[in-house]
Every structure is written in structure tokens, then in C-alpha cells.
KOLRO-308891 format. One record per residue (C-alpha): residue number from 0; residue in three letters; x, y, z. Coordinates in pm, whole numbers, plus 50000, padded with zeros to 5 digits. Example, Ala and Ser with C-alpha at 12.3 -4.5 7.8 and 13.67 -1.06 7.14 Angstrom:
BEGIN
<0,"ALA",<51230,49550,50780>>,
<1,"SER",<51367,49894,50714>>,
***
This chain:
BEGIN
<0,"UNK",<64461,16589,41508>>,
<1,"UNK",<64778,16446,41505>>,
<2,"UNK",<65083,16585,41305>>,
<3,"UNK",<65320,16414,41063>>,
<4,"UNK",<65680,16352,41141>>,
<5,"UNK",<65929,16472,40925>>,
<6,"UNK",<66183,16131,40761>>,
<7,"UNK",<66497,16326,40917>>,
<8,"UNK",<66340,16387,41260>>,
<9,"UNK",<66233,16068,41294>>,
<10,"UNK",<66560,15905,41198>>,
<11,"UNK",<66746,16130,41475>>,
<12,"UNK",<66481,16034,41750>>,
<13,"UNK",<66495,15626,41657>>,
<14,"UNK",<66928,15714,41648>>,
<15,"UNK",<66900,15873,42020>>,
<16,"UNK",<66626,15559,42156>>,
<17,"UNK",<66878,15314,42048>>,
<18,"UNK",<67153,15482,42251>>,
<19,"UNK",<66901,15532,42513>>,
<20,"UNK",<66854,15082,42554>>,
<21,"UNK",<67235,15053,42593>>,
<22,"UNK",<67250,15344,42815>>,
<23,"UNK",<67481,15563,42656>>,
<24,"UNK",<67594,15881,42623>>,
<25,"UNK",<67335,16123,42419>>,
<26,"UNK",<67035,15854,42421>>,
<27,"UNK",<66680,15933,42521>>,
<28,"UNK",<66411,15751,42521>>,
<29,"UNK",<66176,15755,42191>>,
<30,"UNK",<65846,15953,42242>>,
<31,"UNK",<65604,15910,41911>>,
<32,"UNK",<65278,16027,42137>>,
<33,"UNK",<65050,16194,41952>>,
<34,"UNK",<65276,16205,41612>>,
<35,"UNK",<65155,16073,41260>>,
<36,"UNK",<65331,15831,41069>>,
<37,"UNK",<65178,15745,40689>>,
<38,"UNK",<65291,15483,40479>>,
<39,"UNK",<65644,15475,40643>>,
<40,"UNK",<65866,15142,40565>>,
<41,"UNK",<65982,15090,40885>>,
<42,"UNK",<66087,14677,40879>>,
<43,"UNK",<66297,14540,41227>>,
<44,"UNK",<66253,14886,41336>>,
<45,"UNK",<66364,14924,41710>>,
<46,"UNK",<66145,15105,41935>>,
<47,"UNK",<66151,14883,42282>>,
<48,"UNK",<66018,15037,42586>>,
<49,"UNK",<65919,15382,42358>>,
<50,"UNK",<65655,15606,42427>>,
<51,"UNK",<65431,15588,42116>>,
<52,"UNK",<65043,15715,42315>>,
<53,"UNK",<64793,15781,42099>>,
<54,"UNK",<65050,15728,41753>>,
<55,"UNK",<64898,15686,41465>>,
<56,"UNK",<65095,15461,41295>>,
<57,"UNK",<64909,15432,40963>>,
<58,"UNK",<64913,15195,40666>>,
<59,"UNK",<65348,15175,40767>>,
<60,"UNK",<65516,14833,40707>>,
<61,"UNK",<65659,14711,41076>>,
<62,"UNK",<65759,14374,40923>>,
<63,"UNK",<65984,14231,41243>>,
<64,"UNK",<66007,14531,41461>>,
<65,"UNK",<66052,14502,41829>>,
<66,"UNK",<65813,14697,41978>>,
<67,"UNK",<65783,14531,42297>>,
<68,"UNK",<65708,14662,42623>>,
<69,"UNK",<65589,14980,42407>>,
<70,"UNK",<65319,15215,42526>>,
<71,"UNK",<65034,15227,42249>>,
<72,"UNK",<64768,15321,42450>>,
<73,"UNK",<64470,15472,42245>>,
<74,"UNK",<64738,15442,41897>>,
<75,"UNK",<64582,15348,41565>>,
<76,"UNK",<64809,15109,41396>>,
<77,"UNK",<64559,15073,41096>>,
<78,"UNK",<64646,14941,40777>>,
<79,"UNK",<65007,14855,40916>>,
<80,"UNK",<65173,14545,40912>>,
<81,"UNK",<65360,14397,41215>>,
<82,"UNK",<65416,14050,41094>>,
<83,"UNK",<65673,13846,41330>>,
<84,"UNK",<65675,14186,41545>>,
<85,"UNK",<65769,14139,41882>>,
<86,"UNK",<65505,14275,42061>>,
<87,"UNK",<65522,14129,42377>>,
<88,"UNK",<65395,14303,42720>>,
<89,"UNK",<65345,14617,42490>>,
<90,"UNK",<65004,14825,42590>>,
<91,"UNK",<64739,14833,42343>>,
<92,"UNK",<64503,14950,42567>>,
<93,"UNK",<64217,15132,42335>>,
<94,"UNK",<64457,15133,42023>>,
<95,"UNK",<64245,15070,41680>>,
<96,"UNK",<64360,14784,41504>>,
<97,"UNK",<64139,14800,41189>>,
<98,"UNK",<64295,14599,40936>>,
<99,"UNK",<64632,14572,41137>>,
<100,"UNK",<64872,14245,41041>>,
<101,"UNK",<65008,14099,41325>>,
<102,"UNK",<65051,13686,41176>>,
<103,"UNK",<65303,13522,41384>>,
<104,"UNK",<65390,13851,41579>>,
<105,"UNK",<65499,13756,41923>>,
<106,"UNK",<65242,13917,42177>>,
<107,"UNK",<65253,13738,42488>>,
<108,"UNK",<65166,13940,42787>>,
<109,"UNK",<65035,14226,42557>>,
<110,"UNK",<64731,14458,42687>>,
<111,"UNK",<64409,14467,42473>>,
<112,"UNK",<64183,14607,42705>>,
<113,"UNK",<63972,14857,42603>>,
<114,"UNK",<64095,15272,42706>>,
<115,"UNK",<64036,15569,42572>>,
<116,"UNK",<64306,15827,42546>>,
<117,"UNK",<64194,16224,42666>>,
<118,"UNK",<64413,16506,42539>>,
<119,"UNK",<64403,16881,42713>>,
<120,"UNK",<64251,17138,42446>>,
<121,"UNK",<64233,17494,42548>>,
<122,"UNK",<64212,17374,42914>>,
<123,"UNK",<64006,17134,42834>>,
<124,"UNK",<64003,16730,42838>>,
<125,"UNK",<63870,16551,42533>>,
<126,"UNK",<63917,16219,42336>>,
<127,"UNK",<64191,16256,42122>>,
<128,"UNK",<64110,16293,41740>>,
<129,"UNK",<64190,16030,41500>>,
<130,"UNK",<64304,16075,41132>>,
<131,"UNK",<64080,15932,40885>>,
<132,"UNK",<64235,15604,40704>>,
<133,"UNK",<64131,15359,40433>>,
<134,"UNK",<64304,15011,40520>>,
<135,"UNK",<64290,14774,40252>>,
<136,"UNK",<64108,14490,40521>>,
<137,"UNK",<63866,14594,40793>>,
<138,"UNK",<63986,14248,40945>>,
<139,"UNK",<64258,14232,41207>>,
<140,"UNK",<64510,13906,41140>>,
<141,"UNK",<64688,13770,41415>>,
<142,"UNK",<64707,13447,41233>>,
<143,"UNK",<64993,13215,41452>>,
<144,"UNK",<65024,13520,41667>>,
<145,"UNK",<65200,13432,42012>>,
<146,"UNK",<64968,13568,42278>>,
<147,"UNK",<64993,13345,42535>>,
<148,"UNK",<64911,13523,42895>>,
<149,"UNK",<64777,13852,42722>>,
<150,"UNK",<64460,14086,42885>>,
<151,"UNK",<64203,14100,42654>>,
<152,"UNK",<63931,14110,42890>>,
<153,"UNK",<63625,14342,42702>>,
<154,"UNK",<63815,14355,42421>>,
<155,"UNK",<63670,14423,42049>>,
<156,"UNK",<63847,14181,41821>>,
<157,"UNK",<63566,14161,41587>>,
<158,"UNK",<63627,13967,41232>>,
<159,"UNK",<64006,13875,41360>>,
<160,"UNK",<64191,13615,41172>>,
<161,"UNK",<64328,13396,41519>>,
<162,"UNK",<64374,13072,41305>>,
<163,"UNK",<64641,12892,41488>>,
<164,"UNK",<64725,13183,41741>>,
<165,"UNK",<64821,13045,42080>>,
<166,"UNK",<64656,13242,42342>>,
<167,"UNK",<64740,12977,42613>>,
<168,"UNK",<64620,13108,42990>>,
<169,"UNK",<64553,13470,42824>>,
<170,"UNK",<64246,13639,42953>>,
<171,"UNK",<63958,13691,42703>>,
<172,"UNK",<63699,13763,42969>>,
<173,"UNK",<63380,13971,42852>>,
<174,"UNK",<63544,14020,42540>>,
<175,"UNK",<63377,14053,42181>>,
<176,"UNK",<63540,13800,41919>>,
<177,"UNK",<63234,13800,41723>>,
<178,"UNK",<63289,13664,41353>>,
<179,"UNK",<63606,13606,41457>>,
<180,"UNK",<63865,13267,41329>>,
<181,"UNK",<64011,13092,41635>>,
<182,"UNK",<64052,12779,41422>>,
<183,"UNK",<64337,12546,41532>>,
<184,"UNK",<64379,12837,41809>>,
<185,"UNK",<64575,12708,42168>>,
<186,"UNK",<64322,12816,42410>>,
<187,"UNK",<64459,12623,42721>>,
<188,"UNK",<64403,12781,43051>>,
<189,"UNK",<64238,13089,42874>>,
<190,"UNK",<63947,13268,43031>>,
<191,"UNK",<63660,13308,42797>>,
<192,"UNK",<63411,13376,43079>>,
<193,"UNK",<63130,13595,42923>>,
<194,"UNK",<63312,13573,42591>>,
<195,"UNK",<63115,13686,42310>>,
<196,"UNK",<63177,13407,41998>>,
<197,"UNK",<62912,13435,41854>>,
<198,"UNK",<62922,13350,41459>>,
<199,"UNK",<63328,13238,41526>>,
<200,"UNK",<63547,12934,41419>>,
<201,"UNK",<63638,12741,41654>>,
<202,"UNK",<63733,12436,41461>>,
<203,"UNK",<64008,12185,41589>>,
<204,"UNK",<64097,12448,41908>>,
<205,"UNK",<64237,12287,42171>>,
<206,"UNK",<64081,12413,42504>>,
<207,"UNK",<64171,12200,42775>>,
<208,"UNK",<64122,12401,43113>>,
<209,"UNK",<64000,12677,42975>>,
<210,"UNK",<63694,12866,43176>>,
<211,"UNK",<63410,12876,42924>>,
<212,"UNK",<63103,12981,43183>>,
<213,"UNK",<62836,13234,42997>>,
<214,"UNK",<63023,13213,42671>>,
<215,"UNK",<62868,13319,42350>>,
<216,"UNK",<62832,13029,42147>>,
<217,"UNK",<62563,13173,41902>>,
<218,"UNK",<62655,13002,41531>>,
<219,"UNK",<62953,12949,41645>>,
<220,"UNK",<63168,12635,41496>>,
<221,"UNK",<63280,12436,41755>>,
<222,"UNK",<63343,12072,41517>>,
<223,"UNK",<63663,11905,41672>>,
<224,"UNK",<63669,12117,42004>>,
<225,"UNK",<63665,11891,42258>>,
<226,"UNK",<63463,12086,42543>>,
<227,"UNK",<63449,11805,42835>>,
<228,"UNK",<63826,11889,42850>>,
<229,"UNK",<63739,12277,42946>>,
<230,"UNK",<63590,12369,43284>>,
<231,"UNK",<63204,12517,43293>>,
<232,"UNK",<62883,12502,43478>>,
<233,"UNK",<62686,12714,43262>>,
<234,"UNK",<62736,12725,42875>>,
<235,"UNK",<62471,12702,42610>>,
<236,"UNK",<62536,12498,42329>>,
<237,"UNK",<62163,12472,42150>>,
<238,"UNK",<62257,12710,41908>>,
<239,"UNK",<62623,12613,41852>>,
<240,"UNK",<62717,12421,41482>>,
<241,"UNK",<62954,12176,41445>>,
<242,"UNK",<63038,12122,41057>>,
<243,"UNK",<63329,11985,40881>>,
<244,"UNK",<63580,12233,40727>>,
<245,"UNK",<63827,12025,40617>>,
<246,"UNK",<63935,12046,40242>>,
<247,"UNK",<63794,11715,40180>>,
<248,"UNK",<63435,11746,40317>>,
<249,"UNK",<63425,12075,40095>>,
<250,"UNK",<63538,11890,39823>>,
<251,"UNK",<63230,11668,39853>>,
<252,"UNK",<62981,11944,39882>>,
<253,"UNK",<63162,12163,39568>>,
<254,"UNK",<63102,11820,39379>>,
<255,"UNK",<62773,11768,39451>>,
<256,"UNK",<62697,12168,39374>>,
<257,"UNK",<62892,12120,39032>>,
<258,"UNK",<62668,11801,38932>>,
<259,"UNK",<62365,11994,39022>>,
<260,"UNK",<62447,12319,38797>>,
<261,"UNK",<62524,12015,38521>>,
<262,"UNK",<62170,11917,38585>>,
<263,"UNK",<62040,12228,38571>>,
<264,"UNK",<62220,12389,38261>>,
<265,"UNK",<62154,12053,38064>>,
<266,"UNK",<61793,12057,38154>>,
<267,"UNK",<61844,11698,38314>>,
<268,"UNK",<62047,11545,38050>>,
<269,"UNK",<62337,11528,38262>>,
<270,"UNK",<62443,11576,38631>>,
<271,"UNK",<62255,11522,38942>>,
<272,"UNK",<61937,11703,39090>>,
<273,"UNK",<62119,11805,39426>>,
<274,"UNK",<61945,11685,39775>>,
<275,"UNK",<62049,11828,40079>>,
<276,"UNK",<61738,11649,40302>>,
<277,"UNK",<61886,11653,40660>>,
<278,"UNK",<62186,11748,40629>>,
<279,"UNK",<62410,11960,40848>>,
<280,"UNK",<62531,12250,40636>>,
<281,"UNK",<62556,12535,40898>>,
<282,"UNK",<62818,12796,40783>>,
<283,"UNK",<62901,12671,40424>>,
<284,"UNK",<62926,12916,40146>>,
<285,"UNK",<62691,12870,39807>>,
<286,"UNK",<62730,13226,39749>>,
<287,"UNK",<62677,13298,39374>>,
<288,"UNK",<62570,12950,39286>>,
<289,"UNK",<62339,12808,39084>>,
<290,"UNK",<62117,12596,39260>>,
<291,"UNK",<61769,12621,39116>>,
<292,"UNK",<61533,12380,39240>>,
<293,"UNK",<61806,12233,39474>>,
<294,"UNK",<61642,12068,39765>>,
<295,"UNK",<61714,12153,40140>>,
<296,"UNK",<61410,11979,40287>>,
<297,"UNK",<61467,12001,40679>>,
<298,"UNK",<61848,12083,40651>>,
<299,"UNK",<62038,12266,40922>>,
<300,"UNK",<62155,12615,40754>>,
<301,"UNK",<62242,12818,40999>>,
<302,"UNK",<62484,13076,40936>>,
<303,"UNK",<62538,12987,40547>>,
<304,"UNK",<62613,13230,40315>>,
<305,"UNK",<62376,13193,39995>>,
<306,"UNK",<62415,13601,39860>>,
<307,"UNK",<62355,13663,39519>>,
<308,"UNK",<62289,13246,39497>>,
<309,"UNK",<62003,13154,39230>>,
<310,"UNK",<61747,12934,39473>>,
<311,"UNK",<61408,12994,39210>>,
<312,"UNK",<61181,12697,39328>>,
<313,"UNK",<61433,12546,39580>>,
<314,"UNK",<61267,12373,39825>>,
<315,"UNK",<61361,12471,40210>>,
<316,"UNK",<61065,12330,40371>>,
<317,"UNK",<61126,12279,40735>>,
<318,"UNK",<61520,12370,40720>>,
<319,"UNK",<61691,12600,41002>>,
<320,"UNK",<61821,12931,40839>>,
<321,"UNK",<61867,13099,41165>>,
<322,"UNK",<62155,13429,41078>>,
<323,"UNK",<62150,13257,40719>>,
<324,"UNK",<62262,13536,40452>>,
<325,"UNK",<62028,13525,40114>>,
<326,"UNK",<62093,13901,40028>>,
<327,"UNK",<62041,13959,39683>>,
<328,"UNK",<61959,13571,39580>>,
<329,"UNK",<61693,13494,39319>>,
<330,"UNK",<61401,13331,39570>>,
<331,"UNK",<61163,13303,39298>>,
<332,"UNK",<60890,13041,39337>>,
<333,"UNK",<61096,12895,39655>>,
<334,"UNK",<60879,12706,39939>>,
<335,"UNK",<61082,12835,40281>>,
<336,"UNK",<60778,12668,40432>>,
<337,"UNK",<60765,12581,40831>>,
<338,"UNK",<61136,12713,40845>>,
<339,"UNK",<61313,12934,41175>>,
<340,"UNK",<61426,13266,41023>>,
<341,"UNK",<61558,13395,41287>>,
<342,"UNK",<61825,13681,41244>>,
<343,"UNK",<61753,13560,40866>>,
<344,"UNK",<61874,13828,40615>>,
<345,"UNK",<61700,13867,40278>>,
<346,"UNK",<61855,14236,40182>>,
<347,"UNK",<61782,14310,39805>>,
<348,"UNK",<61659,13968,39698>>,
<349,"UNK",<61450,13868,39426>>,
<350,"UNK",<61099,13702,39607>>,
<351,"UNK",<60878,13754,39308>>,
<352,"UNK",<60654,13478,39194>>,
<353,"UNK",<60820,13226,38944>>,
<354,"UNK",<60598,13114,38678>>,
<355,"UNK",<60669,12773,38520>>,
<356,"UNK",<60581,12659,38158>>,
<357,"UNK",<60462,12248,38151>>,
<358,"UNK",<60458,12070,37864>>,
<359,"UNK",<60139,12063,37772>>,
<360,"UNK",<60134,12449,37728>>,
<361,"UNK",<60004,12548,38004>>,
<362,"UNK",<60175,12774,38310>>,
<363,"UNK",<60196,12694,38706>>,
<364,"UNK",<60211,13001,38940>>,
<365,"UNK",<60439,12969,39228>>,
<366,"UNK",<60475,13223,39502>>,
<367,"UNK",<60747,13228,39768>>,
<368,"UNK",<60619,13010,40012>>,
<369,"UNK",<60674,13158,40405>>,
<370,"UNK",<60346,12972,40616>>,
<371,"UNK",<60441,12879,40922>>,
<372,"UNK",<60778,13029,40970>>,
<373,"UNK",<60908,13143,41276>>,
<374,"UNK",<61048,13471,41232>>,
<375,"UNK",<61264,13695,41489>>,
<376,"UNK",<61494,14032,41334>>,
<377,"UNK",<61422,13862,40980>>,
<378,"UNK",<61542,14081,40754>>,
<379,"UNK",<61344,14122,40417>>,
<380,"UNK",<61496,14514,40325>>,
<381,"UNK",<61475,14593,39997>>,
<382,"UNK",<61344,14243,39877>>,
<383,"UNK",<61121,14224,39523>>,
<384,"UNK",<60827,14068,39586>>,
<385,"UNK",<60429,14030,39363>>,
<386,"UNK",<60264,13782,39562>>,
<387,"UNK",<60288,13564,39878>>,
<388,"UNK",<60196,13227,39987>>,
<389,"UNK",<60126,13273,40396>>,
<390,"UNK",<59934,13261,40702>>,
<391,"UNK",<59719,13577,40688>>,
<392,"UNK",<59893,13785,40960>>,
<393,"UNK",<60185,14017,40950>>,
<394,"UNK",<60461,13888,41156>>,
<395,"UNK",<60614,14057,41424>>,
<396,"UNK",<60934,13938,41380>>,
<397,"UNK",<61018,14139,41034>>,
<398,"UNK",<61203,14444,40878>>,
<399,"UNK",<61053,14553,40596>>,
<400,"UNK",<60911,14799,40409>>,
<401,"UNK",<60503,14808,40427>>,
<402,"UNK",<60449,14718,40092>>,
<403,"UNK",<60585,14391,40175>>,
<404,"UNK",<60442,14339,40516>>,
<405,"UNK",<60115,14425,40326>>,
<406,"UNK",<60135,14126,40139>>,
<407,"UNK",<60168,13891,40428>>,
<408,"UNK",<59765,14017,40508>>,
<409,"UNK",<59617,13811,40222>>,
<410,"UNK",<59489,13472,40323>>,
<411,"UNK",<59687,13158,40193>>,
<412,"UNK",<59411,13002,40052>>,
<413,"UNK",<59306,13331,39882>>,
<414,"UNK",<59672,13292,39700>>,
<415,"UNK",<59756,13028,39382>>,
***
């Protein structure tokens, strides 16, 4: 476990590595290895060429510090923020960057490989203990970062915040930027060879020359990336989106949602019934609306985010929710008919059967609909369910508990 550093201590050491860059009298170079530093304000802090293995440098504020050509390997810098840091050539090598803000930090030539730091204990080597820290963002944000020419290869730069990052001729090969934002990201030259993307944003990069061959592309939004510029012989696009982020496409969808919960509130007096037949909607977020009897017949979901949405007697008949998120949404009564719900996750939702009172005073039964589905990791955990509308047979391709798979037994015809 590593042990704090007292304020005066630290001070002295920082006073000695300065004289130790101008090579005078009294200066030695800074050694941090091993040491803890909590919730330390440390902005334009000067630690060039300093020792600083396995540091944990936690929750600290590094606002424009030049830390380049430091050794972190197998550091946490958790929690910390290194905005406009100069970081460049500096080893990272098996650090732990949870939550860690580097946005515009300069990192060119930096080392992100993966490492893991050993420590002697009674004789003995082992991987060096880490204190336990609560970061207030599991995400890592090197939004604008310069990292042009820097080794990520097998990195883990999962859920990072790359928007606009330039990463020009850096080397991303084998590395895992799953979930990751690389929108309006520089990726000229860069090796993504084997790079694992799967579920990032890619919007508007600019990739010209980069090597893309065996690169993730799972749910990954590529609209505006223009690929014939990069250089591949092997990269699978079927299950790649390409949707419209701008400000002014969402615009058009929010209105369309708005008119829709109009319609629905006002029982039809007002606003629009809203009709989504078709249409390309892969990775948009309807989380926590209302869209009740909303109609999605053959639409392209994939990757959209419809938690804790109310969907009772929507219609998704035919529509692609492949790694589409409907944990905890009201499902009541909805017909998800002859759809792929593949990596589909239905965590805690309401699947019950919605009963619907016509006018002439009489009820209509409606059970979630799932015939003909193609299923594969589908994820129905915790789910509420009475009754189901389906093909007889239990899936393979579920999670679930078997009270639900039980249901899927009953013959659809045998069901109202």
C-alpha cells in the first residue's frame, strides 16, 4: 500500500527536481515511486523527467503541469485532472486512468501500453497494491488531447471521451476503445489494426491512411468517416451504423418525440402519433420518454438507449434492436414481433400484459409479442412478465430467470 507524502516533504523534493533540470548545485532528480498523493492542488506543477512508478496520484488537480518524459509506469492518476498537461513521451505503461482529465493535454509520443508494476515483499515479487478511490467519472477525457505518434497498442481506453483528440500516426493496434468518443478525432496514419470499437463514435473522424484491417466495428458510428480514404483488406462493416448527430437532426427527432407525448397526454386532441417505419435510428437516446404506442415498424435500433422509456403497445415489428438498452422500460402490450435481439438488454423491465378498455365497454388483452425473434445474449434479467405471445419453444439465446423462460413453452395460439 502506498504511503502519503507529507505537504513540507513534498515541497523540498519538487524545490531540489527543479534545481536538478538546470543542473545546479543541490538538485536531484524527483522520485514519487510508490508515494500517495490525495486531493493535492498541484496546477503548472513541474515534474519533467521525474520518477513517479507506481504513484498514486489521486483525485489531485494537475491543471497545466509538465509532466513530460515522466515515468508513470503502473501509477493511478484517478480522479485527477491534467487538463493542458504536457504529457508528452511520458510512460503510462499500466497506469489506471479511471476518471482521469486529460482535455487538451499535450501527449504526443506518450506510452499507453498495458504493464503491470511488481514490488519485492518479504523477498518476494508481487503486483503492487492500489489504494481504493471514488472518482467522480469512471470515464477517462482526453477531449482535444494532442497524441499524435503515441503507443497504445492493447491498450484499455474503455468509455474515453477522444472527441476532437488528434492521434495522427499514433499506434492503437489491438487496443480496446470500446464505448469510447473519437468524434471529430485526427486519426491520419494511425494503426487501428485489430482495434476493438465496438459501440464507439466515430462521427466526422478524419482517417485518411490509417490501417483499419480486423477492426472492431460492432455498433460503432462511423456517419461522415470517409473509409475509402483509409487503407484495409479486411474490415467488416455489416454491423457498423451510420446516423446523424448533428444538433439539427436531433432537433428533428426531439420534435417529433415532443408532438407524440402531445398526442399521447391529450388523448389525440393534439400532437402527432409518432412513426418511425424505416428509419435509421441506431444509437439515439429516448431514455425516459414517453412514447406509448409509438411505432418503429422495421426501424434500425441498434444500440439506442430506451431505459426507463414508456413503450406499452409500441409497435417494433420487424425492427433491429441488436445491443439496444430497454432496462427498466414499461413493454406492456408491445409487439417486438420478427425483430433481431441480439445482445438486446431488457434488465428490470415491465413485460406484463397491457389490457385496453374500447369504447363499447369491453377490454382487449395484449401480451408482449416476441414470435419469431432472433435472439443471441438477450438479456431479459429481472423483467415482469404474466403472459406471452410466442413460438412454443424456449430460446437458446436468453438470460433469464425460469419463470420467464417457462412462459415462452405455451403455444401462441394457446395465448389471447
Amino acid at each position: 500500500m502506498a504511503e502519503a507524502i507529507e505537504i513540507d516533504v513534498l515541497r523540498a523534493l519538487l524545490l531540489a527536481h527543479r534545481r536538478w533540470l538546470r543542473q545546479e548545485k543541490g538538485g536531484k532528480r524527483g522520485d514519487l515511486s510508490l508515494v500517495l498523493l490525495e486531493r493535492f492542488g498541484l496546477p503548472g506543477v513541474v515534474l519533467s523527467k521525474a520518477k513517479l512508478t507506481g504513484v498514486q496520484i489521486l483525485n489531485c488537480d494537475l491543471t497545466g503541469a509538465k509532466v513530460d518524459e515522466v515515468d508513470f509506469f503502473g501509477a493511478s492518476l484517478a480522479g485527477s485532472i491534467l487538463v493542458k498537461a504536457d504529457c508528452r513521451g511520458s510512460d503510462f505503461r499500466g497506469a489506471f486512468l479511471q476518471g482521469t482529465d486529460f482535455s487538451e493535454a499535450l501527449l504526443s509520443g506518450a506510452d499507453f501500453r498495458d504493464g503491470s508494476l511488481m514490488v519485492s515483499v518479504d523477498g518476494n515479487a508481487r503486483p503492487a497494491e492500489r489504494n481504493e478511490v471514488i472518482t467522480s467519472s469512471e470515464h477517462t477525457g482526453m477531449t482535444r488531447a494532442n497524441l499524435e505518434g503515441a503507443k497504445l497498442h492493447a491498450a484499455v481506453v474503455r468509455k474515453a471521451d477522444l472527441s476532437g483528440a488528434i492521434l495522427r500516426n499514433a499506434d492503437l493496434s489491438a487496443a480496446d476503445f470500446s464505448g469510447s468518443s473519437l468524434k471529430d478525432a485526427d486519426l491520419r496514419g494511425a494503426n487501428l489494426k485489430g482495434c476493438n470499437l465496438t459501440g464507439a463514435r466515430l462521427n466526422r473522424a478524419a482517417i485518411a491512411g490509417a490501417k483499419l484491417d480486423g477492426a472492431i466495428l460492432k455498433d460503432a458510428n462511423i456517419h461522415g468517416v470517409e473509409l475509402e480514404l483509409a487503407s484495409y483488406t479486411n474490415l467488416d462493416l455489416t454491423e457498423a451504423i451510420s446516423v446523424d448527430d448533428s444538433a439539427e437532426a436531433a432537433l428533428k427527432i426531439a420534435d417529433l418525440v415532443l408532438a407524440h407525448e402531445q398526442w399521447v397526454e391529450s388523448n389525440g386532441a393534439i400532437g402527432t402519433r409518432a412513426d418511425f417505419s424505416g428509419r435509421d435510428l441506431s444509437g439515439i437516446d429516448f431514455s425516459g420518454r414517453n412514447l406509448s404506442a409509438a411505432v418503429f415498424l422495421h426501424a434500425r435500433l441498434r444500440a439506442s438507449n430506451f431505459s426507463r422509456a414508456i413503450l406499452d403497445l409500441a409497435d417494433f415489428t420487424g425492427a433491429d434492436l441488436t445491443a439496444a438498452n430497454f432496462s427498466e422500460a414499461d413493454l406492456r402490450g408491445a409487439n417486438l414481433a420478427g425483430t433481431i435481439l441480439h445482445r438486446t438488454r431488457f434488465t428490470g423491465a415491465d413485460l406484463k400484459m397491457q389490457v385496453a378498455h374500447l369504447p363499447n365497454g369491453m377490454t382487449r388483452e395484449f401480451p408482449i409479442r416476441l414470435t419469431g425473434c432472433r435472439f443471441g445474449e438477450t438479456d431479459f434479467t429481472g423483467v415482469d412478465c404474466d403472459r406471452l405471445k410466442t413460438d412454443g419453444i424456449v430460446p437458446s439465446g436468453i438470460v433469464a430467470e425460469p419463470a420467464f423462460r417457462a412462459l415462452f413453452e405455451f403455444p401462441a395460439q394457446a395465448q389471447a
